[in-house]
N, C-alpha and C positions, 0 to 999 in steps of 0.2 A: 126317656133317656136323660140319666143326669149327668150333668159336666162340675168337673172344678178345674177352676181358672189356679195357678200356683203363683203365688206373688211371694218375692224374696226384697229385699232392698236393693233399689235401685232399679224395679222392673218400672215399665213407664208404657206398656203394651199392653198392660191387665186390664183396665177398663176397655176400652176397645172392644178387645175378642168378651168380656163381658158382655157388654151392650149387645154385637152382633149376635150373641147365643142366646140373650131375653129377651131381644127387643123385634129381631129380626127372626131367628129362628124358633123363636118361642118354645123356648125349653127353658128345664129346671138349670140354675148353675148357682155355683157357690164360689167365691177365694176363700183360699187355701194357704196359711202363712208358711213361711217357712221352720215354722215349729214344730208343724203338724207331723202327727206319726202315723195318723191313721187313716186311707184312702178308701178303705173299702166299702161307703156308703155310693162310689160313683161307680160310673160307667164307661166315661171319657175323662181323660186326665188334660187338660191344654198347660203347657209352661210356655207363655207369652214373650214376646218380643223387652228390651230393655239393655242394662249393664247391671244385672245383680252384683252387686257388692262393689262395684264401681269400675266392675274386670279387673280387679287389681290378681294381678300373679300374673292370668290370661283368663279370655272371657269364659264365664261358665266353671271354673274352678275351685272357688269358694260357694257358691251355690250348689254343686255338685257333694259337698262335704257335709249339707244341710240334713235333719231328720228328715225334712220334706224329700231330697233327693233321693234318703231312702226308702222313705214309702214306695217313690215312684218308681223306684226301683224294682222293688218290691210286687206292686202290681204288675207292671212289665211284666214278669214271670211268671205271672197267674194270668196272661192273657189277656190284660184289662189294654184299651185302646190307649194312646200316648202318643202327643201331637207335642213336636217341637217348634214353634216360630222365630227364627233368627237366633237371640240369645238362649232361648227355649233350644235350638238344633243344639249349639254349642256344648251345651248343658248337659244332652243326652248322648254327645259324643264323648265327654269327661268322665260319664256314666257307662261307659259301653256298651251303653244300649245300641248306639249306632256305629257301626262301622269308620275307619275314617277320622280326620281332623277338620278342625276350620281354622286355616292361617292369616294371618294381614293381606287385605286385597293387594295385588299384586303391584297398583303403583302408590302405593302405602297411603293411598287418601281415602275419607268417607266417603261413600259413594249412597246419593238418596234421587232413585229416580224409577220411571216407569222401564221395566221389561219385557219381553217376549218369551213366555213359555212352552214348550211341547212336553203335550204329554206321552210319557214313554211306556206307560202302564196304567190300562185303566180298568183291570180287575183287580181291585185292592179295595181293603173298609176304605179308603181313603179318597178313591179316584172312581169310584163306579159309577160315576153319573157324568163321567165325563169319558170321550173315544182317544183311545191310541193315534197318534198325530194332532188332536186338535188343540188348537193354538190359544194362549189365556193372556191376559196384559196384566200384570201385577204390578204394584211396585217393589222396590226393596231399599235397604236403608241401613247402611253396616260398614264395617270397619274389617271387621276379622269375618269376612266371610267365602273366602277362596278355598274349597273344598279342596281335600286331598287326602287321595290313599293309594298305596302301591299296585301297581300295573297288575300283576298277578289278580290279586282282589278285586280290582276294577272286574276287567274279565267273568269272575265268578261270580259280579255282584250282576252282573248284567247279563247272562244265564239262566240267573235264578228272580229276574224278574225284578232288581230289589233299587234300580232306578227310575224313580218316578217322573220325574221334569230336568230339562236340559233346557240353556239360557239358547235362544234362536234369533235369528232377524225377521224380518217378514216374509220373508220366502218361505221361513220356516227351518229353515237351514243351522245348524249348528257351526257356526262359524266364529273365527277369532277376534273379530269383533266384535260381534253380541254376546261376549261372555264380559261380564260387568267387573269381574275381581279375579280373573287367571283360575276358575275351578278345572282343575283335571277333567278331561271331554265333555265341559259344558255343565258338570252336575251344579242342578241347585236342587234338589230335594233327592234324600233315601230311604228307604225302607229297612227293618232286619228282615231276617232271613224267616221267621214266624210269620211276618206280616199285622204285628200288632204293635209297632211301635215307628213312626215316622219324624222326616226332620226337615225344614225346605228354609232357606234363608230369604226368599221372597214374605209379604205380608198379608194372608190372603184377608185379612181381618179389615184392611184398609180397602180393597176394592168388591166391600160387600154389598154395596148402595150404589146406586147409577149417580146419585148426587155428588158420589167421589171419584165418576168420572172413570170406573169401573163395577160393574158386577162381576166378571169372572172367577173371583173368589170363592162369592156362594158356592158354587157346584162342590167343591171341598166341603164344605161343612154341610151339606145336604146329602156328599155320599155318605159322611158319618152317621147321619142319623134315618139313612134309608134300611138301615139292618134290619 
């Protein structure tokens, strides 16, 4: 399986999810500028955590206007896998690939800390190696990442299977205060409706090593490449 990591200006999450996919997962990967027009040598697309283009408009906006965005676009449609990480979610949301917005966390501060995930779906390329309810510590690290999308579509997105993780306490519980930035019922990762294009404003890239004081990470990048 080969990966391309997409670096646009102002990404600062590309090595990382690099390092984790040669070093750790031992696979092929490549960056990807944001010139590029052509994807079709890969298998998995990753667009990495960051502020491409400095968020100037709003995040994800001007990187979404890139050749690169439209490759990715592009393969989207033909199936190809598509992994958003925080500015990467954004990105794909400006894209339509995902459902949905990501607005200023609700008490308008950065927010960089460890959280509690449930998984809400774990037959997906995404989540198969991981069970429905179990519980993951991630960190996350964002400004604009308070999910949102209208009540109706909530609903149908959740019908159809197409949310993946909700921010929890340790009970496991979806409740109002382990949700980190005001996301509408706790969303922190989606899915489309194909199931080949995902988005989660947690960093699973950061808790890939036990030396970072997580591994639950891995299991995501491991159900990618258990195809």
């Amino acid at each position: 399986m080969k990966f391309a990591v997409c670096v646009f200006p102002g990404s600062n999450c590309d090595y990382d999810t690099y390092y984790v996919i040669r070093d750790v997962l031992e696979k092929e990967v490549e960056f990807v500028y944001h010139e590029e027009k052509d994807l079709s040598r890969y298998d998995c697309i990753v667009l990495p955590g960051g502020f491409s283009f400095g968020d100037y408009l709003r995040p994800g906006a001007l990187a979404s206007r890139t050749p690169l965005a439209e490759a990715v676009y592009e393969s989207a449609q033909r199936g190809k896998l598509i992994i958003g990480i925080c500015n990467g979610f954004q990105i794909l949301t400006e894209l339509h690939l995902l459902p949905g917005a990501l607005l200023p966390n609700l008490n308008m501060r950065f927010v960089c800390k460890d959280v509690l995930l449930r998984v809400e779906n774990g037959d997906t390329h995404f989540t198969k190696e991981l069970d429905k309810g179990e519980l993951l510590r991630i960190p996350i690290a964002h400004h604009d990442g308070r999910y949102y999308v209208e009540g109706d579509e909530l609903r149908e997105m959740e019908e159809r299977g197409q949310i993946l993780f909700r921010y929890v306490d340790e009970r496991g519980e979806a409740s109002e205060k382990a949700n980190p930035n005001g996301s509408v019922s706790n969303v922190a990762g989606v899915m489309n409706r194909e199931g080949n294009v995902f988005g989660m404003m947690p960093h699973p890239e950061r808790a890939s090593e036990d030396i970072l004081g997580s591994h639950d990470g891995l299991m995501l990048w491991y159900s990618l490449i258990s195809d």
